[in-house]
C-alpha positions in Angstrom: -56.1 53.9 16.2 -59.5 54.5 14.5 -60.0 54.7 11.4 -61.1 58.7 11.8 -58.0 59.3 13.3 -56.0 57.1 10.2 -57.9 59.2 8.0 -56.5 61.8 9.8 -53.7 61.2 9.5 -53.4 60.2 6.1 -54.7 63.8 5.1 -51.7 65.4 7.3 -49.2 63.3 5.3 -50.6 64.0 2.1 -51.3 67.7 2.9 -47.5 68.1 3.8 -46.8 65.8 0.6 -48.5 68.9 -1.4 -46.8 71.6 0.4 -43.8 69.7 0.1 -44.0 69.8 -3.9 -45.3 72.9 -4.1 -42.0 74.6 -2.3 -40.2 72.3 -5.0 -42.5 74.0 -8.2 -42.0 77.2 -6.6 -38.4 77.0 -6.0 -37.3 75.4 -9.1 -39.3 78.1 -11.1 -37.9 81.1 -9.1 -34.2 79.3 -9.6 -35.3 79.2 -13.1 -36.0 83.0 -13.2 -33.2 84.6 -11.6 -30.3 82.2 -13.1 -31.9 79.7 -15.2 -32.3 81.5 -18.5 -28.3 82.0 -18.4 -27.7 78.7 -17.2 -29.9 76.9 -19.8 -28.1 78.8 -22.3 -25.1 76.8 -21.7 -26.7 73.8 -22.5 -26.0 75.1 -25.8 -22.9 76.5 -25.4 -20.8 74.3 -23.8 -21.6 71.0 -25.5 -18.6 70.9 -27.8 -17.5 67.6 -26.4 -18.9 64.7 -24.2 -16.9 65.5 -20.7 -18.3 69.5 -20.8 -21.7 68.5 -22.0 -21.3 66.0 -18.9 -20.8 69.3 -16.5 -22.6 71.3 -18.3 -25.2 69.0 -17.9 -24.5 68.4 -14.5 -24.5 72.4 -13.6 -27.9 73.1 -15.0 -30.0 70.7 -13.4 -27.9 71.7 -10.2 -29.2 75.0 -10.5 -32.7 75.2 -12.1 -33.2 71.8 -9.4 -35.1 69.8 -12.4 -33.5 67.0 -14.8 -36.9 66.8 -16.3 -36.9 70.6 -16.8 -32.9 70.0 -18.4 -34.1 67.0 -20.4 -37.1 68.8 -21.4 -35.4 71.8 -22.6 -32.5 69.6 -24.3 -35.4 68.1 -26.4 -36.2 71.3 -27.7 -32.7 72.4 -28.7 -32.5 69.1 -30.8 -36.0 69.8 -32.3 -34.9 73.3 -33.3 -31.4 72.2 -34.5 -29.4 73.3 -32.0 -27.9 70.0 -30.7 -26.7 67.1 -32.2 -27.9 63.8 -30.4 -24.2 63.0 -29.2 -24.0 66.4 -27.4 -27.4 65.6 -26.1 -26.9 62.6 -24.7 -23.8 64.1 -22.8 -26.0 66.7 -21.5 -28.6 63.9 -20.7 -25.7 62.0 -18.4 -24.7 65.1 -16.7 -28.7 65.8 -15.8 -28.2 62.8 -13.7 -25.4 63.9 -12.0 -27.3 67.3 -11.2 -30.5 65.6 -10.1 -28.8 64.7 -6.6 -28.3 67.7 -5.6 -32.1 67.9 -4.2 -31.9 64.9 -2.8 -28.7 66.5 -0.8 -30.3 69.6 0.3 -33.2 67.4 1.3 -31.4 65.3 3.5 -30.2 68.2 6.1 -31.9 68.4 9.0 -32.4 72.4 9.5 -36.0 73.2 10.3 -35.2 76.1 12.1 -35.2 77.7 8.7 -38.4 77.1 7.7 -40.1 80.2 8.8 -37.1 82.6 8.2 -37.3 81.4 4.5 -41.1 81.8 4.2 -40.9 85.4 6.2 -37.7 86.7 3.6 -39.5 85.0 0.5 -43.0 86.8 0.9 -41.5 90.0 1.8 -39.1 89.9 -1.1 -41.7 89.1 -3.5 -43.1 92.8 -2.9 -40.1 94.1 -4.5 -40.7 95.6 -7.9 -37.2 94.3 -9.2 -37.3 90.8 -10.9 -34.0 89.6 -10.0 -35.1 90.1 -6.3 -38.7 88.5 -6.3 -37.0 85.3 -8.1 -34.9 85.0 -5.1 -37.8 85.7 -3.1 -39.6 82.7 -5.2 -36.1 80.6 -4.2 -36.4 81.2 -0.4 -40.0 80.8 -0.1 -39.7 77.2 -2.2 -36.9 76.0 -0.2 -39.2 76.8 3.6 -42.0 75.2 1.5 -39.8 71.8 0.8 -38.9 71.9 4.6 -42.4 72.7 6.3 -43.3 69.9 4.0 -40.8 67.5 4.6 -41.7 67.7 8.7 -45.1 67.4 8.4 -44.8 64.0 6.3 -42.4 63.1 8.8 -44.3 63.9 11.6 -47.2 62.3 10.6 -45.2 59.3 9.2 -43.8 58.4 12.7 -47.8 58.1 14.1 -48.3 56.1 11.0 -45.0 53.6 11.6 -46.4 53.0 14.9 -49.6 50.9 13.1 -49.0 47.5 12.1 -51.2 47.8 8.7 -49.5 50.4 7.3 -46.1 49.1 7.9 -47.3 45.9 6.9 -47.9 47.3 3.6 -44.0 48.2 3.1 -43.2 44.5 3.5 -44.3 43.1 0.0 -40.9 45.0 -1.1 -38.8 45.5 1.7 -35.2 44.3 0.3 -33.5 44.0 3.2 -30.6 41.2 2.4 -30.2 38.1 3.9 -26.7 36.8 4.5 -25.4 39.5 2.4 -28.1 38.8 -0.6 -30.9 41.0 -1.2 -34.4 39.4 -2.4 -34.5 39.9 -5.9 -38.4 39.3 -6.3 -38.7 42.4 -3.6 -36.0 44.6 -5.9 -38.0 44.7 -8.8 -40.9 45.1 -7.2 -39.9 48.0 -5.2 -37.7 49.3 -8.3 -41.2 48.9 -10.5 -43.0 50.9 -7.5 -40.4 53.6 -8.1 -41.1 54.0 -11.6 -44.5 54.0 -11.6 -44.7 56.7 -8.8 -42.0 58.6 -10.3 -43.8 58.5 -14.0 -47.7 59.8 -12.1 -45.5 62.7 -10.3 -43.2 63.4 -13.3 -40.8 64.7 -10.5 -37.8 62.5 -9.6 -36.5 65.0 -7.4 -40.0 65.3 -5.5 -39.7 61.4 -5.2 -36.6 61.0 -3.4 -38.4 63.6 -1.2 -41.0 61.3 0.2 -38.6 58.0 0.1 -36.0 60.0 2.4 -39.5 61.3 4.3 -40.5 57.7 4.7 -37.4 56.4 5.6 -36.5 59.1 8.3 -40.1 58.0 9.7 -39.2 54.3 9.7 -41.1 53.0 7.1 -38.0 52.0 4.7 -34.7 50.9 5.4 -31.8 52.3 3.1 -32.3 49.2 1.2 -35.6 49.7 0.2 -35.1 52.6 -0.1 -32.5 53.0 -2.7 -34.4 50.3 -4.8 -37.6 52.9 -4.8 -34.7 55.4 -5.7 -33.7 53.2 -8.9 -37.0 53.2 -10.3 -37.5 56.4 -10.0 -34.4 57.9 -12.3 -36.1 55.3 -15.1 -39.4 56.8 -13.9 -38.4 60.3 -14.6 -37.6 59.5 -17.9 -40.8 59.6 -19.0 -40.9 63.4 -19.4 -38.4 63.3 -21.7 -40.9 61.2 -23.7 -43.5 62.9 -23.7 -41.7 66.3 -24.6 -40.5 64.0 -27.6 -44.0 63.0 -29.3 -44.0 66.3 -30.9 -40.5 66.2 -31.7 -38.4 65.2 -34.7 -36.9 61.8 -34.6 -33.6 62.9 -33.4 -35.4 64.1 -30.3 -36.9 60.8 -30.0 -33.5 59.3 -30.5 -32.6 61.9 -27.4 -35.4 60.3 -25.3 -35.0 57.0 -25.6 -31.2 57.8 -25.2 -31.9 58.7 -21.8 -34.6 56.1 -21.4 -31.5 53.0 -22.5 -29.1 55.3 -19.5 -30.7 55.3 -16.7 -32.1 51.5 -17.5 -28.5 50.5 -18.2 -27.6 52.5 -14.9 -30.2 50.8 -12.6 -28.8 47.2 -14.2 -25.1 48.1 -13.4 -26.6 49.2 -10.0 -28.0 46.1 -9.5 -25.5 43.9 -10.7 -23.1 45.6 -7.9 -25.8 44.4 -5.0 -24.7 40.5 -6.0 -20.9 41.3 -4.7 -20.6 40.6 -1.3 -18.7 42.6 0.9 -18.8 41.8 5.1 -21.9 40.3 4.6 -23.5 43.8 2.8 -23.8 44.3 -0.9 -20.7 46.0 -2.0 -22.7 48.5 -3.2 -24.5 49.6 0.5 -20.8 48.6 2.0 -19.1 51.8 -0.3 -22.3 54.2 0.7 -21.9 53.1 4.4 -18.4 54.2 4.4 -18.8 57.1 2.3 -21.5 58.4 4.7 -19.4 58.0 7.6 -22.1 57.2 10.1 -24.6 59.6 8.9 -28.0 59.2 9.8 -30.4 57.5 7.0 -31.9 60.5 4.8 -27.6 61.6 4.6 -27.1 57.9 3.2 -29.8 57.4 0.8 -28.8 61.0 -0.3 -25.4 59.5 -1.0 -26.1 56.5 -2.2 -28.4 58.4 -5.2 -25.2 60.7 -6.3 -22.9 57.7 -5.8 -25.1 55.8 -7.9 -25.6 58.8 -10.8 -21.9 59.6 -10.4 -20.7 55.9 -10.7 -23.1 55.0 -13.9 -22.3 58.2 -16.0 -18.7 57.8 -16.0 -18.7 53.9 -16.7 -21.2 54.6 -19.3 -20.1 57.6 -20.7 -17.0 56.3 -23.4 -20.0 54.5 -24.8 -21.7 57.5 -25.8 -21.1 57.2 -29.7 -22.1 53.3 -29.2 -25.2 54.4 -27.5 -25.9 57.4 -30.2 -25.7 54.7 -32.6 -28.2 51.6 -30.8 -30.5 55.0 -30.8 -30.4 55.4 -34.6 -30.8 51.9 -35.6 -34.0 51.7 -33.0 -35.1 54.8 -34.4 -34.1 55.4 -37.6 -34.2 58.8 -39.7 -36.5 57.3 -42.9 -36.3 60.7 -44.6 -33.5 62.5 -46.4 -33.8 65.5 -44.2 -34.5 66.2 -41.0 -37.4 68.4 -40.1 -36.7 71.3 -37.2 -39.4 73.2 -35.5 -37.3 76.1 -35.4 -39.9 78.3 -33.2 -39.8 75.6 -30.5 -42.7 75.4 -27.8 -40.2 74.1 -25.1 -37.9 77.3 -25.8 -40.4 79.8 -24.5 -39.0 79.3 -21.3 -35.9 80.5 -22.3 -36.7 83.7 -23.8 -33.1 84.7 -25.0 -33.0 81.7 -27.4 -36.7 81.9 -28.3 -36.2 85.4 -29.4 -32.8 84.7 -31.0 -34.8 81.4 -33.0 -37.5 84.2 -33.8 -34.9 86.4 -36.0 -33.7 83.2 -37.6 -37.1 82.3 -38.7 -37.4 86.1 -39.6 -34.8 85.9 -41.5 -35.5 82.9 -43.5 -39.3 84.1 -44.2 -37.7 86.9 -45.9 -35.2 85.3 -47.9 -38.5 83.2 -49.1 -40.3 86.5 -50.0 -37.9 87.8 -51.6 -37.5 84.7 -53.6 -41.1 84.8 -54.8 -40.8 88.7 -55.7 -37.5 87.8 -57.8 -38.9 85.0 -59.5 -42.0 87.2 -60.5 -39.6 89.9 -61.7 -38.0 87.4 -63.9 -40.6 86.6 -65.9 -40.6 89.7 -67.6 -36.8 88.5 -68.9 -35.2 86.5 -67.3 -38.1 83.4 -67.7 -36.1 80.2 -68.2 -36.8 76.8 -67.2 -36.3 77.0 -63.5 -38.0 80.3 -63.7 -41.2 78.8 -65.2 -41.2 76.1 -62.8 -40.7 78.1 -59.3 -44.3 80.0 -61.1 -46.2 77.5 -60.8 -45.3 77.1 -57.4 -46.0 80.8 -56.2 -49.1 80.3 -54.7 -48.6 77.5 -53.2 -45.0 79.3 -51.5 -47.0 82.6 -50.3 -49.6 80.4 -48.5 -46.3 79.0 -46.9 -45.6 82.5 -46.2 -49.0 83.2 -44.6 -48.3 80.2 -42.3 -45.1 81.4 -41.0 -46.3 84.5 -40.6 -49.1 83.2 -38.2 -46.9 80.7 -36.0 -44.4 83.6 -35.4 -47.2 85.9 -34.6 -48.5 82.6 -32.1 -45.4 81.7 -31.1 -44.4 85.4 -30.0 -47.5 85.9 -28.0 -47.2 83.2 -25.9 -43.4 84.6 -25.3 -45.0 87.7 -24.2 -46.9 85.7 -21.6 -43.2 84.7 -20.0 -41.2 86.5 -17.6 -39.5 88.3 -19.3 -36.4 91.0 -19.2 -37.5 95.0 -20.5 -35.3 94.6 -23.8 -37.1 91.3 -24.3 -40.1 92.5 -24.3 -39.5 95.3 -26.6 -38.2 92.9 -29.3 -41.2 90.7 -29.7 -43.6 94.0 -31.3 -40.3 95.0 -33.1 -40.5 91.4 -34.5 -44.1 91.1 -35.0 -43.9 94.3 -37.1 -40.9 92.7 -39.4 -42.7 89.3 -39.9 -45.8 91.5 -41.0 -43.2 93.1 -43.3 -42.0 90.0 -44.5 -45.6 88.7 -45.4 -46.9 92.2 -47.3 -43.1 91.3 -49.5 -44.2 87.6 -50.6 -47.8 89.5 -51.1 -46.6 91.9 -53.8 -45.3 88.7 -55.4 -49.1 88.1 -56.6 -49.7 91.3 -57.8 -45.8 91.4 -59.8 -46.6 88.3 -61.7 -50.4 90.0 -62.4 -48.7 92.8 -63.8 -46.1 91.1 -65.9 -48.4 88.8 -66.8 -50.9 90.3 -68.8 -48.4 92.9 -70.2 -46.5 90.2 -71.8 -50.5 89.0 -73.3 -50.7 92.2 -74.7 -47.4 91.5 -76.6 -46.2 95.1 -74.1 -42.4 95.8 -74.2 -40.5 98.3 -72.6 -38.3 101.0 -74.3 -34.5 100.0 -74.0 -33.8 103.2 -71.9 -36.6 101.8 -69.2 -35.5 97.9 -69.7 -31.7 99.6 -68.1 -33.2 102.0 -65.8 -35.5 98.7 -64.6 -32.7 96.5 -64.6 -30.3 98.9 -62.0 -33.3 99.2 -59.6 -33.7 95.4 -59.5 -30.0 95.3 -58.6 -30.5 98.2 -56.0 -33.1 96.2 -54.4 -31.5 93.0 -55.0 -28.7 94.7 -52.5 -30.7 96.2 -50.3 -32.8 92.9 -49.7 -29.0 90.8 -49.1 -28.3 93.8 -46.4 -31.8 93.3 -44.5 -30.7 89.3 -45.0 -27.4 89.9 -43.1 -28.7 92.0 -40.9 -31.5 89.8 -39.3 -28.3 87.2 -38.6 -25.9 90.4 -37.5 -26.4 93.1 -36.9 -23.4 96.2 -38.0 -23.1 99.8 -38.1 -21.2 99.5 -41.7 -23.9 96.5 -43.4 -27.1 99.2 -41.9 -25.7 102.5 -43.0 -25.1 101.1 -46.4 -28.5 99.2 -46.3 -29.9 102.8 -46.2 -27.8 104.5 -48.6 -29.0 102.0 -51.0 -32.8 102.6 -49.9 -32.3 106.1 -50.2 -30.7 105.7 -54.0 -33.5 103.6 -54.8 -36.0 106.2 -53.9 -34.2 108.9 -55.7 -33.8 106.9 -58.7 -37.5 105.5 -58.9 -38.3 109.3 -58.5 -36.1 110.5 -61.9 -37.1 107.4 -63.4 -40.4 108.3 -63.4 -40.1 112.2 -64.5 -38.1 110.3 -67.3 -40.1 108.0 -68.2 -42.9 110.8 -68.6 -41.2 112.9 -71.0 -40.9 110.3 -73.5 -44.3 109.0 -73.1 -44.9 112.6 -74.0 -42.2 112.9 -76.7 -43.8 109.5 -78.2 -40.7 107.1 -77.2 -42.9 105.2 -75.5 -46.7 103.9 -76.0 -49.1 104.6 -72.9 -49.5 101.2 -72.5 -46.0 100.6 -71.6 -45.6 103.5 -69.7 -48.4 102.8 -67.4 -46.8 99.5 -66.9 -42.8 101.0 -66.1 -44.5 103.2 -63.3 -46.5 100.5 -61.7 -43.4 98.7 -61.6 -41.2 101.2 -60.1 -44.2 102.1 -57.5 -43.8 98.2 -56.8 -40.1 98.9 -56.4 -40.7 101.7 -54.2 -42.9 99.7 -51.7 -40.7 96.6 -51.8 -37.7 99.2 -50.8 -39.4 100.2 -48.0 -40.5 97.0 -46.1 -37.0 96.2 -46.3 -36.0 99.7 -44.7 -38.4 99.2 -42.0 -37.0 95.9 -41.3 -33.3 97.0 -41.6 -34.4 100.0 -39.4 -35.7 97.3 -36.5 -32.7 95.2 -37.0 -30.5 96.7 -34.4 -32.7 95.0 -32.0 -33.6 92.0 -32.8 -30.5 90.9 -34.6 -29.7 87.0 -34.3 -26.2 88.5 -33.4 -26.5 92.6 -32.4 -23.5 94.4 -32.4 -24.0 96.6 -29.2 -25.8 93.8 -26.3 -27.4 96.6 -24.5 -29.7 97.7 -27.2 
């Protein structure tokens, strides 16, 4: 063969190598799309103890076809403080066990539907309804993973045919002799594994082009499964990487599943020194279990078996393992930090938005802190008081920078597929956050007011200290309604919250007819009554950024009340 034609060649291969993980991006997002959002939610959910975070685990990664994408969003959970590390690691273990499925659907021979898929995929991604173009994404992903899978094999078989290239197989070829694989080869074809697997960052996409290779020739099941080992630590390394960002928990979570599937590759390995008819027992259990299927059905096998086998040796030693974590990478401060708006959340938009109200919610509370504590100085200016002062600016430049990573985090969201009442939350939110910032603003201009009323040795008629002292407890009220609100949402907690706005406004409205006849009548210097009506206007406004956020509410509740809204 010349070296043209090798060229050639080599081009084919890696051409179907690219089609090959294209179908596998493609189908795993459209997966993702039309089930994966529900799905990823159990992660969540169903982590309550280590056996269901196992299969919840498990059932995710079967479905979206990613452990990296599982692990990934896993991470993110722990980093918003969702997850404890425990439940994660369960998770983690059952990400394995889901993993194998593509190595399963891989390993069928069915090329005949290949262009059926393609055909039904492009058509149905002309459909206007999401649910069917995700499906559409599905079927043309799987023909993709197929297409690609025959032309590497194809091509392989030319290339198995040349000396040199086969040649090049041999440095790790683990073949056993007298029952005893080489161990020099095993690592070196397990380190092969890893570092492929960690340039990738797709173990699934991997297996792909081991079973490819081996169905060509290339590698016997031996080799094969080897390559296969280093590429579940390999695929680790996503995990990592989603982790530099993170909190050390989610660290602890990374190198948690980093210490698995090492300890899993050793157990594997250890089982290769037991003989068994002159085959490691380990190749002796997958023979039989594949009952004479051909080689892409065993290695298939031999990757759950091995996945399977590992999680539920290791998985009693989950707290152990939880532990080793901790003392490797140990919390140094006295609380944890979460990012509650979560980068790796966007692409679940139903927990993203949900994390959104939370993060409303606790902006407001903020706010509304701020305003209090700026009330209070008028009488209420102890101590504690005093101190949070000194601290206002300082808290509403907090404010300001919540207020901008909601506004960033929500339009990226907006870039997501996402569901109609989705996307008619993130404005709705957007508009409250606003809300929440111009409440922590009129902080600056309470304390101003107060302030230099106070210098000028100002007090307020008895009559307007009560009448100011009810519509601080009015809006006190109305501001713990907008609070529960935000977290869930009521019919009873919102028609009150607008009873009280409306009191509030009526009040502030005889107040200040009041207030004016005895300024006139002399009960009360100018001076202080220009002060009592900037205060109730203050009141006022305050009163109705919380309306407008209690009006919203309904939709973009933590918890609503009525799901279709």
């Amino acid at each position: 063969m010349t070296a043209s034609q090798m060229t050639m060649l080599l081009i084919q291969v890696f051409g179907g190598l690219a089609i090959f993980v294209y179908g596998m991006n493609i189908m795993s997002e459209g997966l993702q799309r039309a089930a994966g959002e529900k799905m990823k939610s159990i992660l969540r959910v169903f982590s309550s103890n280590r056996l269901i975070a196992v299969f919840s685990g498990a059932a995710v990664t079967a479905v979206v076809q990613s452990s990296s994408a599982s692990t990934v969003m896993v991470i993110g959970f722990i980093n918003a403080g969702l997850l404890t590390l425990a439940q994660a690691i369960g998770i983690i273990f059952g990400a394995n066990i889901g993993t194998t499925v593509t190595a399963q659907i891989i390993a069928f021979d069915i090329s005949w539907i290949v262009m059926p898929a393609i055909i039904a995929g492009v058509v149905m991604g002309f459909f206007s309804k999401q649910r069917v173009t995700a499906w559409g994404l599905v079927l043309l992903g799987l023909g993709l993973v197929f297409l690609g899978m025959g032309i590497m094999g194809d091509e392989l078989k030319a290339l198995a045919s040349q000396p040199a290239f086969v040649d090049a197989f041999k440095f790790f070829k683990c073949s056993p002799v007298n029952g005893v694989m080489p161990f020099g080869a095993l690592l070196g074809a397990i380190g092969v594994g890893i570092v492929t697997t960690c340039l990738v960052q797709s173990s699934s996409a991997c297996t792909g082009i081991i079973i490819a290779l081996a169905g060509s020739g290339v590698l016997d099941l031996y080799t094969s499964i080897a390559l296969v080992l280093g590429s579940n630590i390999g695929t680790t390394i996503t995990a990592q990487l989603a982790a530099i960002a993170a909190n050390r928990v989610a660290k602890q979570a990374a190198l948690a599943h980093t210490l698995f599937n090492f300890l899993g590759v050793i157990i594997a390995v250890i089982s290769f020194c037991f003989v068994k008819d002159n085959e490691p027992f380990f190749f002796y259990i997958i023979k039989k279990v594949s009952a004479g299927g051909d080689l892409p059905r065993q290695i298939a096998n031999a990757h759950t078996v091995f996945n399977v086998a590992t999680t539920f040796i290791l998985l009693p030693f989950i707290p152990l393992l939880a532990k080793i974590c901790e003392k490797v990478l140990p919390i140094r401060t006295k609380k944890i930090k979460y990012q509650r708006l979560e980068e790796h959340l966007l692409s679940t938009p139903s927990i993203a938005l949900t994390q959104s109200s939370s993060e409303l919610r606790r902006m407001l509370k903020k706010a509304w802190k701020m305003v209090n504590c700026a009330f209070n100085i008028y009488d209420h200016n102890d101590a504690e008081n005093r101190k949070m002062v000194k601290e206002l600016e300082e808290r509403e430049e907090r404010i300001d920078e919540k207020q901008r990573a909601m506004t960033e985090y929500l339009q990226k969201l907006m870039l997501r597929p996402l569901k109609p009442r989705q996307a008619a939350m993130i404005p709705l939110l957007l508009h409250c956050t606003n809300d929440a910032e111009r409440i922590g603003d009129h902080t600056a201009i309470i304390r101003e007011m107060i302030e230099n009323f106070l210098a000028s040795e100002g007090t307020l008629s008895e009559e307007a200290q009560k009448e100011f002292t009810l519509l601080r407890r009015k809006l006190a009220d109305q501001a713990e309604c907008a609070f529960a609100l935000l977290k869930k949402y009521t019919e009873e907690e919102y028609r009150r919250s607008c009873d009280l706005k409306a009191e509030i406004m009526v009040l502030a409205e005889q107040y200040e007819i009041i207030h004016m006849n005895r300024v006139k009548e002399g009960k009360c210097v100018p001076e202080s009554g220009l002060f009592y009506l900037e205060l109730i206007s203050e009141i006022r406004k305050l009163s109705r950024h919380f309306a407008n956020i209690t009006d919203r509410s309904p939709f973009i509740s933590a918890e609503p009340e009525h799901k279709d809204l």
